[in-house]
One Martini backbone bead per residue (centre of mass of N, CA, C, O) as a GRO file, in nm:
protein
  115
    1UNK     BB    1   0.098   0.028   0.022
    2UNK     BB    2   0.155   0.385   0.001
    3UNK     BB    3   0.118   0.470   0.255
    4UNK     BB    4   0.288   0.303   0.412
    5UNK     BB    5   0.545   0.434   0.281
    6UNK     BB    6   0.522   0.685   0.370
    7UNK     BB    7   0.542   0.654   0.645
    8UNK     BB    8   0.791   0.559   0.655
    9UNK     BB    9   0.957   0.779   0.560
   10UNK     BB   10   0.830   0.951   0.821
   11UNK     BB   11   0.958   0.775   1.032
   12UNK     BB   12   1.268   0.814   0.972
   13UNK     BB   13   1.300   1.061   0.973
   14UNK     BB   14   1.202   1.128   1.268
   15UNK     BB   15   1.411   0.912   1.396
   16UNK     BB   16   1.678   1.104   1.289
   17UNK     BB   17   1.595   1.401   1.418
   18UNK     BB   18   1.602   1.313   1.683
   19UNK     BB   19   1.864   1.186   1.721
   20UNK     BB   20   2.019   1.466   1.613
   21UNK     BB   21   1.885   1.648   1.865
   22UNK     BB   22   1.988   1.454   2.108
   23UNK     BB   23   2.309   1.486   2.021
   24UNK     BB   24   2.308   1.820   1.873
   25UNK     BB   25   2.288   1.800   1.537
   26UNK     BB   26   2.206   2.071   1.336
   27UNK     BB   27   2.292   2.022   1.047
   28UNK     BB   28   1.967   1.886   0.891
   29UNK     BB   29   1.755   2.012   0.915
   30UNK     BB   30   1.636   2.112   0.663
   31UNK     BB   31   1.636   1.819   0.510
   32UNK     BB   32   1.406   1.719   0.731
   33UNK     BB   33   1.203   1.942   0.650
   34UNK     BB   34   1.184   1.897   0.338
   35UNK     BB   35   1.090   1.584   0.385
   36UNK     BB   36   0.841   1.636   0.582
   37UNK     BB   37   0.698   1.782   0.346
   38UNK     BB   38   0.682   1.547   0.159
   39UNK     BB   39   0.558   1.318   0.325
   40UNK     BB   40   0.287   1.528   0.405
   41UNK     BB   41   0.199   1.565   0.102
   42UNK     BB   42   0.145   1.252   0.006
   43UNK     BB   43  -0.056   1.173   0.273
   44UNK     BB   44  -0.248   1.397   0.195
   45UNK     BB   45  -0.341   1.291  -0.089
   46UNK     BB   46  -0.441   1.007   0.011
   47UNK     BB   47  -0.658   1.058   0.182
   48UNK     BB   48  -0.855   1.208   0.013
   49UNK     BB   49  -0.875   0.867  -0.110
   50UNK     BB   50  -0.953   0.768   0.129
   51UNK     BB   51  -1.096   0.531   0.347
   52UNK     BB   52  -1.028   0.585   0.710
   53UNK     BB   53  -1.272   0.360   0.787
   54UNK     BB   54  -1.093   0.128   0.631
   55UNK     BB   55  -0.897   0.082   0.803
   56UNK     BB   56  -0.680  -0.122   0.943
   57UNK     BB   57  -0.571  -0.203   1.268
   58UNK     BB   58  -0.249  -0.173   1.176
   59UNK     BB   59  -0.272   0.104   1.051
   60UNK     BB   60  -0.429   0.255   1.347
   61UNK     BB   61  -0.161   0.165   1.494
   62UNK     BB   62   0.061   0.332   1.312
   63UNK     BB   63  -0.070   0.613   1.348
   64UNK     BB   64  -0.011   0.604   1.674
   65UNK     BB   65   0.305   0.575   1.650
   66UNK     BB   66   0.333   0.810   1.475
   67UNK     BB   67   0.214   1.005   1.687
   68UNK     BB   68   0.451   0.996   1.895
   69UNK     BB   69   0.669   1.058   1.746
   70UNK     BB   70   0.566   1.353   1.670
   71UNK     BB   71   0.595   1.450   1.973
   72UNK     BB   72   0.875   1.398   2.035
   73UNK     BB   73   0.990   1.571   1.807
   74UNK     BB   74   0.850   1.833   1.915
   75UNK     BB   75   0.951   1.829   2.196
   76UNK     BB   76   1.281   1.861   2.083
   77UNK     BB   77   1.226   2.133   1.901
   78UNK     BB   78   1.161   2.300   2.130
   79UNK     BB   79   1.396   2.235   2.346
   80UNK     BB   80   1.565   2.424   2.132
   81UNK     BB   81   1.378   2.676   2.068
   82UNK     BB   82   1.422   2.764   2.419
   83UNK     BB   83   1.710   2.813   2.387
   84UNK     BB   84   1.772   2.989   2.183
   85UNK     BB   85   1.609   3.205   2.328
   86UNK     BB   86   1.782   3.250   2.558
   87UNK     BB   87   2.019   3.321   2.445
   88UNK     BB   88   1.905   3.550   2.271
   89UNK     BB   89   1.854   3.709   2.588
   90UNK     BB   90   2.175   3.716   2.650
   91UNK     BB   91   2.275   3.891   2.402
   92UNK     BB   92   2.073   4.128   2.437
   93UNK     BB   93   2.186   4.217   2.711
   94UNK     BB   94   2.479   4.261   2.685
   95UNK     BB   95   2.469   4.446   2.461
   96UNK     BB   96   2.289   4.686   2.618
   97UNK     BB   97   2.510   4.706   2.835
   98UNK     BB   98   2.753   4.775   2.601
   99UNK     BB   99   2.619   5.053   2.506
  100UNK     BB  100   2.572   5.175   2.728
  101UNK     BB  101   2.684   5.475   2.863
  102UNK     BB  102   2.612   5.525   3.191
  103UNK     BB  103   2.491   5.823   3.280
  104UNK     BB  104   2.316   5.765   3.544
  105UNK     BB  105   2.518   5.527   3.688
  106UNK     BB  106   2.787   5.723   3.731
  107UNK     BB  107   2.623   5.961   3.905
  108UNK     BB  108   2.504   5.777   4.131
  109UNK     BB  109   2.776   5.653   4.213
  110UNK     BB  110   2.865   5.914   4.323
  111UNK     BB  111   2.577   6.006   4.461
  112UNK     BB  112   2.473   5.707   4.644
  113UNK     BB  113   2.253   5.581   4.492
  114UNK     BB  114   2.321   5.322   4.388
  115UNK     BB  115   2.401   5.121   4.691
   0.00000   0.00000   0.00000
């Protein structure tokens, strides 16, 4: 069956991205979202000519095992995601801190209000 090949390639994806995701390899990022666009869109389009109450328990099965795994992965792009706003939270105070010119905490530690 044709939705299971296409399963089958979106499951390996999910399985490769997830553990490059794991191991910190973000060299491939690109590439697993092209191809997971890829059969998400061959998928959709499957879908649509299925009749999706007609799956048998099998298939049911796999569509529920597969929904495990895009959570998994949702939850370490996610993962990566909250890391990446914090650096980038610290990288633009530090900036921020950088470029001030501290003209009125130079004054205020001048006359006492700093302290």
């Amino acid at each position: 069956m044709m939705l299971m090949k296409s399963l089958d390639r979106l499951e390996e994806t999910l399985d490769q991205e997830t553990a490059a995701l794991m191991a910190r390899d973000l060299s491939n990022l690109e590439e697993f979202n092209r191809r997971k666009s890829q059969c998400l869109l061959e998928i959709s389009r499957m879908v649509r000519t299925t009749d999706v109450h007609a799956l048998d328990q099998k298939a049911t099965e796999r569509l529920q095992e597969l929904q495990a795994k895009i959570e998994l992965n949702q939850d370490m792009l996610q993962r990566h995601m909250q890391a990446v706003q914090e650096v980038a939270s610290i990288i633009s105070n530090a900036i921020q801190k950088a470029e001030s010119d501290s003209t009125y905490s130079v004054y205020m530690n001048k006359t006492g209000f700093g302290a």
